[in-house]
PyMOL commands that place a pseudoatom at each C-alpha (Angstrom):
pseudoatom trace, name=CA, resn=UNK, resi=1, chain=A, elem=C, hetatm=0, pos=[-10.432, -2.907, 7.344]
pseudoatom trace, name=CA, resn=UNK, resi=2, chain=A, elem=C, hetatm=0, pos=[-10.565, -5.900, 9.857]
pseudoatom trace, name=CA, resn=UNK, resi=3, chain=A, elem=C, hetatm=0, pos=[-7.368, -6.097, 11.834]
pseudoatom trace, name=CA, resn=UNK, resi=4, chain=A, elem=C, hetatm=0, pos=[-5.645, -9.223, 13.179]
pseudoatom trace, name=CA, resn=UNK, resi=5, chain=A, elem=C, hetatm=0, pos=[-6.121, -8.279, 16.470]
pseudoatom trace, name=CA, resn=UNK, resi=6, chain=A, elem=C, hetatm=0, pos=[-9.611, -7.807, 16.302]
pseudoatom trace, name=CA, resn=UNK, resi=7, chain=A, elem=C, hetatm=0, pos=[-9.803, -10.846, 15.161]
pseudoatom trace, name=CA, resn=UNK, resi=8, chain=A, elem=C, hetatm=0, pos=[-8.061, -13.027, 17.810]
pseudoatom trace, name=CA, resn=UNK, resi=9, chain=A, elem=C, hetatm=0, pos=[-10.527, -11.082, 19.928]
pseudoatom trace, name=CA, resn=UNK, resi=10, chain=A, elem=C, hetatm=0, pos=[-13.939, -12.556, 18.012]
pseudoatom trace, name=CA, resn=UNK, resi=11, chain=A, elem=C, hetatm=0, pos=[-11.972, -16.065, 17.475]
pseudoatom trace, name=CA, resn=UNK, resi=12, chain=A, elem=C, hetatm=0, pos=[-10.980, -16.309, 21.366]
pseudoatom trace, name=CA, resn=UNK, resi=13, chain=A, elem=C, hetatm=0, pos=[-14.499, -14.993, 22.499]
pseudoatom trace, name=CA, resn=UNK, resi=14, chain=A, elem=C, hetatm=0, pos=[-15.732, -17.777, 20.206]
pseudoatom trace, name=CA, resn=UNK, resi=15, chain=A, elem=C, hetatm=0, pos=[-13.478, -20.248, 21.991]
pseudoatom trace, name=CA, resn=UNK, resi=16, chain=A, elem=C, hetatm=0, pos=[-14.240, -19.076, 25.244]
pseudoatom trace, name=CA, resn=UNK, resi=17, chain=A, elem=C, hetatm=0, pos=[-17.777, -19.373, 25.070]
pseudoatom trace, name=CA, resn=UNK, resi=18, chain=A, elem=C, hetatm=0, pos=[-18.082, -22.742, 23.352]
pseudoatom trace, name=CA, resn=UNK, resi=19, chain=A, elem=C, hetatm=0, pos=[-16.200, -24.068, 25.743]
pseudoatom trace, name=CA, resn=UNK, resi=20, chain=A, elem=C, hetatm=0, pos=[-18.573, -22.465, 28.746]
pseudoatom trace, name=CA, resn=UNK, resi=21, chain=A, elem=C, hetatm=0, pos=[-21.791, -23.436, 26.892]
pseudoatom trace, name=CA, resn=UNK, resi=22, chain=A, elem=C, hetatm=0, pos=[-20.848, -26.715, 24.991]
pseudoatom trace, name=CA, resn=UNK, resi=23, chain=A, elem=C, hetatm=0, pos=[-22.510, -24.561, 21.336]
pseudoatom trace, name=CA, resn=UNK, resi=24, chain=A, elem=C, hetatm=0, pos=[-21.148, -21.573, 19.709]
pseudoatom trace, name=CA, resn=UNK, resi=25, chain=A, elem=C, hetatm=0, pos=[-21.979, -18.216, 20.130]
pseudoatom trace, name=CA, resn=UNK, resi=26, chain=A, elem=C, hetatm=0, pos=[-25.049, -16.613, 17.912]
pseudoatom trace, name=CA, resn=UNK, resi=27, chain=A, elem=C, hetatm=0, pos=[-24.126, -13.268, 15.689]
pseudoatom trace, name=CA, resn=UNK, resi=28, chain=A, elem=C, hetatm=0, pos=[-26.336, -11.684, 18.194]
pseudoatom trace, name=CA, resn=UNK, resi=29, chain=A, elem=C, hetatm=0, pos=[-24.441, -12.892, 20.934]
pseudoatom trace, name=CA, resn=UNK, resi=30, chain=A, elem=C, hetatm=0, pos=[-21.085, -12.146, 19.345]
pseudoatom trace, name=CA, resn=UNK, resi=31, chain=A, elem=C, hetatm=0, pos=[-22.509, -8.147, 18.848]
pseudoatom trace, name=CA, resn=UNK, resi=32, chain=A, elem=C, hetatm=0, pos=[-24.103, -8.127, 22.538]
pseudoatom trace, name=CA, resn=UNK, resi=33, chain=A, elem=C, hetatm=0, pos=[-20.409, -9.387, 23.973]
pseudoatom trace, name=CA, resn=UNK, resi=34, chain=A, elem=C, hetatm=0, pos=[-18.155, -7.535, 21.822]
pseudoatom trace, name=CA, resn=UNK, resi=35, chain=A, elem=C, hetatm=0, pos=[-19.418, -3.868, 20.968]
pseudoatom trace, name=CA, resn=UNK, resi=36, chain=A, elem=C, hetatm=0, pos=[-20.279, -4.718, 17.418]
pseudoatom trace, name=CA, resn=UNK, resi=37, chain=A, elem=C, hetatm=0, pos=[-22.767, -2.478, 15.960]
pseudoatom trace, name=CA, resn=UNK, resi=38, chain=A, elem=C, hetatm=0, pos=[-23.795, -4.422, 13.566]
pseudoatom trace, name=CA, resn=UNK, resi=39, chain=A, elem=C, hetatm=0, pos=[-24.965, -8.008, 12.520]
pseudoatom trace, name=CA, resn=UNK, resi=40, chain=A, elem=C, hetatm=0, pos=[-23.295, -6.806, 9.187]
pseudoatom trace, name=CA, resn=UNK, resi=41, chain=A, elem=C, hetatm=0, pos=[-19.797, -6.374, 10.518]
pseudoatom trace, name=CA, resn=UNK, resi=42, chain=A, elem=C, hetatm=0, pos=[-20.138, -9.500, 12.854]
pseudoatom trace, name=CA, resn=UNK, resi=43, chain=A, elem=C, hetatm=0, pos=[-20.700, -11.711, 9.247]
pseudoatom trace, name=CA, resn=UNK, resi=44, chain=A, elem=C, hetatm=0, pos=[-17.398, -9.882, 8.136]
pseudoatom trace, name=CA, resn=UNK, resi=45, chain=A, elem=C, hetatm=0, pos=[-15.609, -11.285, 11.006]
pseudoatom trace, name=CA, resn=UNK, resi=46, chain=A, elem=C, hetatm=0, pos=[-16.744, -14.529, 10.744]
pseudoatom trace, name=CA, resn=UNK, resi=47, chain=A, elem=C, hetatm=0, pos=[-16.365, -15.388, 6.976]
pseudoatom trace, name=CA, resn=UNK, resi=48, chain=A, elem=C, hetatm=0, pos=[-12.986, -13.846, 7.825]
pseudoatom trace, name=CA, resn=UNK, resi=49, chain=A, elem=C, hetatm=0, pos=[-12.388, -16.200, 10.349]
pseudoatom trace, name=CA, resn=UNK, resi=50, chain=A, elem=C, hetatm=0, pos=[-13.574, -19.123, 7.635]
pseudoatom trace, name=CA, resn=UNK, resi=51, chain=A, elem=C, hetatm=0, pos=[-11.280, -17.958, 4.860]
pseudoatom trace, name=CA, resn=UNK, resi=52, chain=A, elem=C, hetatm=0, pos=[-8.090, -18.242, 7.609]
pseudoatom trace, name=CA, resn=UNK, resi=53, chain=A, elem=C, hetatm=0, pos=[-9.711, -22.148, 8.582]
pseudoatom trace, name=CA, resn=UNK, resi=54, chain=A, elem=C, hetatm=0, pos=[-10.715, -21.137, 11.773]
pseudoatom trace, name=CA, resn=UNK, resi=55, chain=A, elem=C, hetatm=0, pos=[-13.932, -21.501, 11.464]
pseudoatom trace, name=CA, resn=UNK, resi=56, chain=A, elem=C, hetatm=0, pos=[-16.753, -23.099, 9.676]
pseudoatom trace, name=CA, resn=UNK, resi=57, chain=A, elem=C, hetatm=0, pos=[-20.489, -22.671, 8.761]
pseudoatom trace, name=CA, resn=UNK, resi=58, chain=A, elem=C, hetatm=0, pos=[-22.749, -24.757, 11.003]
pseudoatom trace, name=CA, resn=UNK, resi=59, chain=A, elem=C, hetatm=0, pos=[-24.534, -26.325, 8.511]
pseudoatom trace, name=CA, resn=UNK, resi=60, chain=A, elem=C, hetatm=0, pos=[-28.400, -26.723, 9.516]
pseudoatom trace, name=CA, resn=UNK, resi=61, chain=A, elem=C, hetatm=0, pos=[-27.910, -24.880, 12.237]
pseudoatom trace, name=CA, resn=UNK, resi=62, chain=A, elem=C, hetatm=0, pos=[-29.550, -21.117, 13.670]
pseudoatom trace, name=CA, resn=UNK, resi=63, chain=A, elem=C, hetatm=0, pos=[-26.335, -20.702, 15.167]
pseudoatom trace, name=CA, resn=UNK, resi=64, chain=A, elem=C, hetatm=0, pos=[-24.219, -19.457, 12.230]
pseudoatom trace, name=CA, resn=UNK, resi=65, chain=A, elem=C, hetatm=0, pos=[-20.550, -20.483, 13.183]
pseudoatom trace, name=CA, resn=UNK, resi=66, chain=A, elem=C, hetatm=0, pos=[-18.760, -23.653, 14.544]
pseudoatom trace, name=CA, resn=UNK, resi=67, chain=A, elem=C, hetatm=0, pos=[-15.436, -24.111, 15.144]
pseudoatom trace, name=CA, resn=UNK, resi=68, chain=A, elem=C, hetatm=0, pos=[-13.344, -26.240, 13.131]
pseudoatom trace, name=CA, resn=UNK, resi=69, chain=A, elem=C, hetatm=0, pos=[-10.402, -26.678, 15.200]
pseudoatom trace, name=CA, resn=UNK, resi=70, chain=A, elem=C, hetatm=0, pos=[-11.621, -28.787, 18.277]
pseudoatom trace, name=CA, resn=UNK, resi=71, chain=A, elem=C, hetatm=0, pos=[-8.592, -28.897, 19.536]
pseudoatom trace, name=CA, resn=UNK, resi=72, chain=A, elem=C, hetatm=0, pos=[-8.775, -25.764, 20.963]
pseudoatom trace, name=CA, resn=UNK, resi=73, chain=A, elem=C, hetatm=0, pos=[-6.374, -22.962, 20.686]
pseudoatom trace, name=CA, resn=UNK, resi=74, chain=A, elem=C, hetatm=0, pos=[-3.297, -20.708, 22.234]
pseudoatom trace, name=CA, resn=UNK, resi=75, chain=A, elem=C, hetatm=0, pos=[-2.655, -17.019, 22.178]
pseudoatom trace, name=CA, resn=UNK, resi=76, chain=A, elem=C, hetatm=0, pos=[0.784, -16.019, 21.192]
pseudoatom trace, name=CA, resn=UNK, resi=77, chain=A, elem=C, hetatm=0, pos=[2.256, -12.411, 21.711]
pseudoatom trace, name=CA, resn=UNK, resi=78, chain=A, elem=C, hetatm=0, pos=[3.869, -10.878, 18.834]
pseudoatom trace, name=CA, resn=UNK, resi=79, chain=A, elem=C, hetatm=0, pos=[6.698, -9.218, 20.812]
pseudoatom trace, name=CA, resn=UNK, resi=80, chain=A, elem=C, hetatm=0, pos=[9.083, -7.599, 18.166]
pseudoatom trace, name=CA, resn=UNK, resi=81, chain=A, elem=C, hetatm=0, pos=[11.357, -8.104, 15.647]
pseudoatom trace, name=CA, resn=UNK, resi=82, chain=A, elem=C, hetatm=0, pos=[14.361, -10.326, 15.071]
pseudoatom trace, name=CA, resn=UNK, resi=83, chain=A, elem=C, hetatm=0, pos=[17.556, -10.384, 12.561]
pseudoatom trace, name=CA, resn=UNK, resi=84, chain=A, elem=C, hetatm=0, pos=[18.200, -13.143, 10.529]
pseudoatom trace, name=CA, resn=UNK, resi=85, chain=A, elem=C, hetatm=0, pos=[21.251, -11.222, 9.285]
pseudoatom trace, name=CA, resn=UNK, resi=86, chain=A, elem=C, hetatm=0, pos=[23.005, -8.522, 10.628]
pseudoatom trace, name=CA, resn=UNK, resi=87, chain=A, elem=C, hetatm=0, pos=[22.017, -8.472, 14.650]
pseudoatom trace, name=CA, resn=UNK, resi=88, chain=A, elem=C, hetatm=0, pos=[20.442, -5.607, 15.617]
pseudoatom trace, name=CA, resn=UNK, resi=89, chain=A, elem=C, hetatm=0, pos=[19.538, -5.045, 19.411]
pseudoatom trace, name=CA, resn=UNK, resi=90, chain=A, elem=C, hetatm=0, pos=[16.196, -6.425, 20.554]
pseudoatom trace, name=CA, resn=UNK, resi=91, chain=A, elem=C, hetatm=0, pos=[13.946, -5.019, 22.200]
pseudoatom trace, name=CA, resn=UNK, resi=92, chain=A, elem=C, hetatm=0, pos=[10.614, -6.556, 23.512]
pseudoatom trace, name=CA, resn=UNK, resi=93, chain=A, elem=C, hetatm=0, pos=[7.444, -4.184, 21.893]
pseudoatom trace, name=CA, resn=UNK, resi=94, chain=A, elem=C, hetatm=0, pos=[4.377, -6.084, 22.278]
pseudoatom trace, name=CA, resn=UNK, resi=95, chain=A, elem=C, hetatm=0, pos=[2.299, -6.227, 19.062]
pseudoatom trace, name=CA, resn=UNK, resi=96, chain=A, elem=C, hetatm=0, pos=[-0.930, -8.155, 19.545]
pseudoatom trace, name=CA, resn=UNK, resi=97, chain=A, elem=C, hetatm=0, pos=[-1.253, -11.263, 19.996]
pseudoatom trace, name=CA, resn=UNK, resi=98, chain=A, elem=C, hetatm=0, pos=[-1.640, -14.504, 17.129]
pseudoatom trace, name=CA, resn=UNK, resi=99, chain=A, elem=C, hetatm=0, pos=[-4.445, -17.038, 18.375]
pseudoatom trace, name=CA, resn=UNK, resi=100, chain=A, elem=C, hetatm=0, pos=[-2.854, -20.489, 17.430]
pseudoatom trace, name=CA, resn=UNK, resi=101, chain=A, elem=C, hetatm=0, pos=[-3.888, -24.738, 17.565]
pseudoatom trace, name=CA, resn=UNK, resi=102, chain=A, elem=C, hetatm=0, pos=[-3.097, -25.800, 20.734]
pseudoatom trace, name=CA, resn=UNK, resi=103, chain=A, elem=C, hetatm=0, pos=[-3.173, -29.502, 19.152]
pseudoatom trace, name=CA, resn=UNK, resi=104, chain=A, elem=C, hetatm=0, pos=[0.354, -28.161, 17.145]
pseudoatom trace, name=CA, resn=UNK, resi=105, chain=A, elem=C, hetatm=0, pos=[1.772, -25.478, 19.442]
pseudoatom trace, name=CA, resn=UNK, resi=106, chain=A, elem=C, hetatm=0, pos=[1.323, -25.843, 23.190]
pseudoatom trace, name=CA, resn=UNK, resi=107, chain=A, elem=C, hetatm=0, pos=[3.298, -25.134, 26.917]
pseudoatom trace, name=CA, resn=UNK, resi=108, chain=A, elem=C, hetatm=0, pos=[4.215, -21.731, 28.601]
pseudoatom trace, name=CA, resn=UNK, resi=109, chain=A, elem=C, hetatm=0, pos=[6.583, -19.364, 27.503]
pseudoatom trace, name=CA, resn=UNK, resi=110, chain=A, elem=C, hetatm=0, pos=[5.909, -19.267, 23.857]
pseudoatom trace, name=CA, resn=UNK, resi=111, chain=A, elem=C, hetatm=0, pos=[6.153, -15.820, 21.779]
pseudoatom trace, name=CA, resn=UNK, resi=112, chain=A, elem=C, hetatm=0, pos=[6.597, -14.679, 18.293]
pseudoatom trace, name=CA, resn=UNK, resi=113, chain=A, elem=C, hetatm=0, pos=[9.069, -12.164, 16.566]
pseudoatom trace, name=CA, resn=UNK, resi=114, chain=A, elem=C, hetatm=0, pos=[8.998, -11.045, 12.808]
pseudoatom trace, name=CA, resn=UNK, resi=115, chain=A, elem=C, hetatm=0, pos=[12.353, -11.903, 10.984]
pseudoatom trace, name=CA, resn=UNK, resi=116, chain=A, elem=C, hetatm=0, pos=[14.017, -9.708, 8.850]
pseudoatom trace, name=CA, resn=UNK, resi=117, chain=A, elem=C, hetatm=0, pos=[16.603, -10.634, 6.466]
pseudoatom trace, name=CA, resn=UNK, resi=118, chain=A, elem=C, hetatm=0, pos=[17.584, -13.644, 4.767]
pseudoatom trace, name=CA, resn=UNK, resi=119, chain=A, elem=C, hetatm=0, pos=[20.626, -15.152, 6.804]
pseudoatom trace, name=CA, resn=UNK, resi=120, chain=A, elem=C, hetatm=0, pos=[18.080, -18.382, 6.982]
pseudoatom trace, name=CA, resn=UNK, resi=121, chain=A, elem=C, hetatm=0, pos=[16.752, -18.828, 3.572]
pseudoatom trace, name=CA, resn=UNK, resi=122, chain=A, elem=C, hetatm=0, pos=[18.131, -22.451, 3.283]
pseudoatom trace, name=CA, resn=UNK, resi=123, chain=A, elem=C, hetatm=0, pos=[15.996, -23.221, 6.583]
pseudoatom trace, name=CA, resn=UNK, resi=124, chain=A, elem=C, hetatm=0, pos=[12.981, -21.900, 5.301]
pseudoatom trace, name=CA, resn=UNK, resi=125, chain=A, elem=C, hetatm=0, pos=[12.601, -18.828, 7.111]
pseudoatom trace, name=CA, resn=UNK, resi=126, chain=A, elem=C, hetatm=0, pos=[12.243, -15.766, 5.085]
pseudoatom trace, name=CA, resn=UNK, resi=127, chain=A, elem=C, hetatm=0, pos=[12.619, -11.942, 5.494]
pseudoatom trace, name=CA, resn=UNK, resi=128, chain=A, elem=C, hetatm=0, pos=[8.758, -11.160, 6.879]
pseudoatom trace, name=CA, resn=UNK, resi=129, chain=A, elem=C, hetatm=0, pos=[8.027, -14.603, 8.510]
pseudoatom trace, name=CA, resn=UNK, resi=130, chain=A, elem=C, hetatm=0, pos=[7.191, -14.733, 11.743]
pseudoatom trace, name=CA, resn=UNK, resi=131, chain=A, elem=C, hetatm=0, pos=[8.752, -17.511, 13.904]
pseudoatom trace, name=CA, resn=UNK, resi=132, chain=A, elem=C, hetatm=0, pos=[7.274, -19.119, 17.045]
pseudoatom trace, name=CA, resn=UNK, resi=133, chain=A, elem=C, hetatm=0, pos=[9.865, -19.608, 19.749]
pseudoatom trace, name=CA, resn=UNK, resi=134, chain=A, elem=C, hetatm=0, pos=[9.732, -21.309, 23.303]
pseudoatom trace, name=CA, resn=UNK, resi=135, chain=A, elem=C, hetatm=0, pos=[11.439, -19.000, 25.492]
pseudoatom trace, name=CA, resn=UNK, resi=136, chain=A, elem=C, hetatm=0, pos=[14.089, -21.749, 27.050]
pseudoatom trace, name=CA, resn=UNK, resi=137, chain=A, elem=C, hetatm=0, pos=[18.008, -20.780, 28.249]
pseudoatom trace, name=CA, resn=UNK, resi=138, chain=A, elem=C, hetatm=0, pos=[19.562, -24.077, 26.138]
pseudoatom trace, name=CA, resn=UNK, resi=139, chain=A, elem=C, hetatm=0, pos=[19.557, -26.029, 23.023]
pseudoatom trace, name=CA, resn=UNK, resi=140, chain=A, elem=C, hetatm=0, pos=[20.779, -28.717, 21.329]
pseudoatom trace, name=CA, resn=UNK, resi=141, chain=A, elem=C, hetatm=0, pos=[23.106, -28.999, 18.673]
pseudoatom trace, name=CA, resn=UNK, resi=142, chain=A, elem=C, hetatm=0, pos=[21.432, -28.206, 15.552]
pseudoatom trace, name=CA, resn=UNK, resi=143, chain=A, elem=C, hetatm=0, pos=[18.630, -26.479, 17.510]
pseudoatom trace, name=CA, resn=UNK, resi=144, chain=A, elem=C, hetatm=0, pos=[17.449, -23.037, 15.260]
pseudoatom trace, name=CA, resn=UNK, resi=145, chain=A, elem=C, hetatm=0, pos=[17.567, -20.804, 18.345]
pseudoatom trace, name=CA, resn=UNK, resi=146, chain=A, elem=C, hetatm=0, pos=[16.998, -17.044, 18.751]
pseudoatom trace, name=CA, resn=UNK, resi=147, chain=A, elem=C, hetatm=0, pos=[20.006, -15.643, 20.992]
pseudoatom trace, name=CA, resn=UNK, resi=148, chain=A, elem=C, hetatm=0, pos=[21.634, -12.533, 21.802]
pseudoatom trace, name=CA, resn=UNK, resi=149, chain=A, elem=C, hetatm=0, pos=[25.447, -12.042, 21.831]
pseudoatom trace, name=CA, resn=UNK, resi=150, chain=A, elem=C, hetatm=0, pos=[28.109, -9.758, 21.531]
pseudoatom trace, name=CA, resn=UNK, resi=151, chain=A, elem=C, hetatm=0, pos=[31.657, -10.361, 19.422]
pseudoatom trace, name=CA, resn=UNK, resi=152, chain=A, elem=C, hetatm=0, pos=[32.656, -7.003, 20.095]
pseudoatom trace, name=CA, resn=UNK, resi=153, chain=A, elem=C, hetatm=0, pos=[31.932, -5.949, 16.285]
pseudoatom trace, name=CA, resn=UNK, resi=154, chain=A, elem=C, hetatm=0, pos=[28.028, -6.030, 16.291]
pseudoatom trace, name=CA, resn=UNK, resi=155, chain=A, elem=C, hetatm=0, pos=[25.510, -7.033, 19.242]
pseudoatom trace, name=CA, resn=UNK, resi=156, chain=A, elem=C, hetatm=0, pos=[21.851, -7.813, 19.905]
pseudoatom trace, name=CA, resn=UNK, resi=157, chain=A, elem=C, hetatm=0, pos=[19.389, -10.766, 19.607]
pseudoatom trace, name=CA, resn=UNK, resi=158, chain=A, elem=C, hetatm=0, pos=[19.515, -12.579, 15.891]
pseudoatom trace, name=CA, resn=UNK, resi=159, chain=A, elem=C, hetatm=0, pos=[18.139, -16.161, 14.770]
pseudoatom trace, name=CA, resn=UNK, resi=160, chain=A, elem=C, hetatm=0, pos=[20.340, -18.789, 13.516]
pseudoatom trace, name=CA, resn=UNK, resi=161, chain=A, elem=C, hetatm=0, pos=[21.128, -22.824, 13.859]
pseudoatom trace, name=CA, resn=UNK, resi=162, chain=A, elem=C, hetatm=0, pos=[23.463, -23.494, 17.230]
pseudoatom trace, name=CA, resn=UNK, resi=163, chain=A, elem=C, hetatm=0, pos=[26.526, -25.610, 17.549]
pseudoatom trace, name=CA, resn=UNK, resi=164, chain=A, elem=C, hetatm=0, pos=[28.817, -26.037, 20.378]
pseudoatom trace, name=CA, resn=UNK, resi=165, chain=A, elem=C, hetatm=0, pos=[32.262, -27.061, 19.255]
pseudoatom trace, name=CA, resn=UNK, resi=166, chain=A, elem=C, hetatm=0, pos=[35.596, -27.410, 21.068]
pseudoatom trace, name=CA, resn=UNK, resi=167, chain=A, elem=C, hetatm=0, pos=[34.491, -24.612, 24.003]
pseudoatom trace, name=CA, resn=UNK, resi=168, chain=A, elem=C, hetatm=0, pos=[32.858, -22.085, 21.127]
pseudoatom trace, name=CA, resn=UNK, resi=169, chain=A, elem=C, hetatm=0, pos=[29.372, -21.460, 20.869]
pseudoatom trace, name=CA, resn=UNK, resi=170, chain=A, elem=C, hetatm=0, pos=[28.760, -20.934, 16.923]
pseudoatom trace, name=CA, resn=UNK, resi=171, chain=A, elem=C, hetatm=0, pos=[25.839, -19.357, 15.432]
pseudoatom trace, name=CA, resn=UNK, resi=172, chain=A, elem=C, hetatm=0, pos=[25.340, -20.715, 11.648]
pseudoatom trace, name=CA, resn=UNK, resi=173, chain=A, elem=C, hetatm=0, pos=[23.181, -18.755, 9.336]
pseudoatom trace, name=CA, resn=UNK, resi=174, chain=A, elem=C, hetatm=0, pos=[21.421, -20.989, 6.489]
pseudoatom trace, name=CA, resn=UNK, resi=175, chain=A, elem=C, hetatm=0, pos=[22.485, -18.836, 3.665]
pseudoatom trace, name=CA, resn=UNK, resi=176, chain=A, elem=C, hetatm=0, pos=[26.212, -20.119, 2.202]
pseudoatom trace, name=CA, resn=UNK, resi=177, chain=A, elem=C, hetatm=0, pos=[27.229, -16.408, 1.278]
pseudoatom trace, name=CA, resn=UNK, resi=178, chain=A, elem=C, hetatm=0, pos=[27.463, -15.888, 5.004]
pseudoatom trace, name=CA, resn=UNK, resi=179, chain=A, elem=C, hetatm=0, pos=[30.000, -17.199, 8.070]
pseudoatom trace, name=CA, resn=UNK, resi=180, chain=A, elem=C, hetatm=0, pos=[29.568, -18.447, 11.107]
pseudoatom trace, name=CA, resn=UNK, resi=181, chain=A, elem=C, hetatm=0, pos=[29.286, -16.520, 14.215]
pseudoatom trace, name=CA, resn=UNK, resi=182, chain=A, elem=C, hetatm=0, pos=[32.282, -18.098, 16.361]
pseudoatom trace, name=CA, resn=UNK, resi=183, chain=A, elem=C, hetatm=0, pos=[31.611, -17.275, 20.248]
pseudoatom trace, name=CA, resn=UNK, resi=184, chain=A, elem=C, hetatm=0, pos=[32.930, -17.368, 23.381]
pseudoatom trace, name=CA, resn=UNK, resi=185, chain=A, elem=C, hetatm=0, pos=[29.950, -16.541, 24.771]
pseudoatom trace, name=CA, resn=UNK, resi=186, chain=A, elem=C, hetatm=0, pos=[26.133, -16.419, 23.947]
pseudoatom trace, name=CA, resn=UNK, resi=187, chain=A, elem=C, hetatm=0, pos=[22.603, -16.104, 25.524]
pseudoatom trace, name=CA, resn=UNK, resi=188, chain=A, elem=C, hetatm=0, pos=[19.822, -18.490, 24.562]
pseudoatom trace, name=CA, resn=UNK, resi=189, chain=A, elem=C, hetatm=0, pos=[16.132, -16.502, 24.172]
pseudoatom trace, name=CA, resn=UNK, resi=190, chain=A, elem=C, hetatm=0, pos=[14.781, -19.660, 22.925]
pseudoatom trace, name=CA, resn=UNK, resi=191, chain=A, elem=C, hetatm=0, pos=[14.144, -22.180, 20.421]
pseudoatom trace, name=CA, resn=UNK, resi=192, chain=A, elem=C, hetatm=0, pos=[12.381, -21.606, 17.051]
pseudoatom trace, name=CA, resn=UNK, resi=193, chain=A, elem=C, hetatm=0, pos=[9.662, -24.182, 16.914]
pseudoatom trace, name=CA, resn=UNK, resi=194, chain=A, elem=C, hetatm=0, pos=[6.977, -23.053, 14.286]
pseudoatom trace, name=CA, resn=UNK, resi=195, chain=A, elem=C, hetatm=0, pos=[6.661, -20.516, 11.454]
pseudoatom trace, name=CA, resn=UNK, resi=196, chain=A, elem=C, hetatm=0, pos=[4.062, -18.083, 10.066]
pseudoatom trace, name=CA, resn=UNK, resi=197, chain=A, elem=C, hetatm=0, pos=[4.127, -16.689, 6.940]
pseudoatom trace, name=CA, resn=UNK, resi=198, chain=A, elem=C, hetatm=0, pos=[1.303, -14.376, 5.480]
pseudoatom trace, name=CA, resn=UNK, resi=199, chain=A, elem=C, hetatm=0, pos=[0.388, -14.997, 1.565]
for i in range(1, 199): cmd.bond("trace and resi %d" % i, "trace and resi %d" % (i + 1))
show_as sticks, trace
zoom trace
């Protein structure tokens, strides 16, 4: 089985040496460079890499992969998991890493988290999706934020819209069988600006 961070490794190896050489890399190349054994395995990879849009065939061409985003592309850490529901504490366990299109997500500081629960169904963002967040200490009203607080019932790090209002910080979930989270107090891990989900 092919894993996703294998993967990111071929794909970014693929970036990296277009972008040295102006071409893409040969199979041979990408077995020579990587430890693959065989030219076999390297074909898995790429039509792998063509069925996720990565990548596409160079059509009259002995080299036997282009790339289709131009645009170039981002690696993302996958650094743990995140409530959107009950918050649970959070704790940073790096998980790989997710390469991404520069062209739609771009700056420092950016890092993914898996979401469980369903707190923001009505936003989209489902039990299993992972969200990309810029790691930033504010937001905006509005803003779907990933923050960590504690009401003195439950703590840890959960995702939900933010409001300020009259001196409170309130955390909204998008789900109406749910309240607010009404807060004196609250830390900002950053703001939710993309979403993966797997099919």
């Amino acid at each position: 089985m092919l894993s996703q961070r294998r993967l990111d490794e071929v794909l970014a190896f693929i970036n990296r040496y277009t972008d040295e050489n102006g071409f893409p890399p040969t199979v041979r190349d990408m077995c020579r460079e990587l430890g693959i054994k065989s030219t076999a395995t390297a074909y898995d990879y790429i039509n792998r890499l063509k069925e996720q849009g990565h990548l596409e065939k160079a059509e009259g061409k002995k080299r036997a992969v282009a790339l289709k985003n131009t645009g170039g592309t981002v690696r993302v850490p996958l650094i743990g998991t995140v409530t959107a529901g009950t918050p649970i504490l959070a704790a940073e366990n790096y998980d790989g890493y997710y390469v991404l299109p520069s062209a739609e997500f771009s700056g420092d500081g950016l890092f993914l988290l898996t979401v469980q629960g369903d707190s923001m169904i009505g936003a989209g963002i489902l039990s299993g999706d992972k969200i990309v967040v810029r790691k930033q200490e504010t937001a905006q009203n509005g803003d779907i934020v990933v923050a960590m607080f504690d009401d003195g019932i439950s703590e840890g790090a959960t995702v939900k819209r933010f409001f300020r209002r009259d001196g409170k910080f309130i955390l909204h979930p998008e789900n109406e069988t749910l309240t607010d989270y009404v807060l004196d107090e609250v830390t900002i891990l950053g703001k939710v600006v993309g979403l993966l989900r797997s099919m």
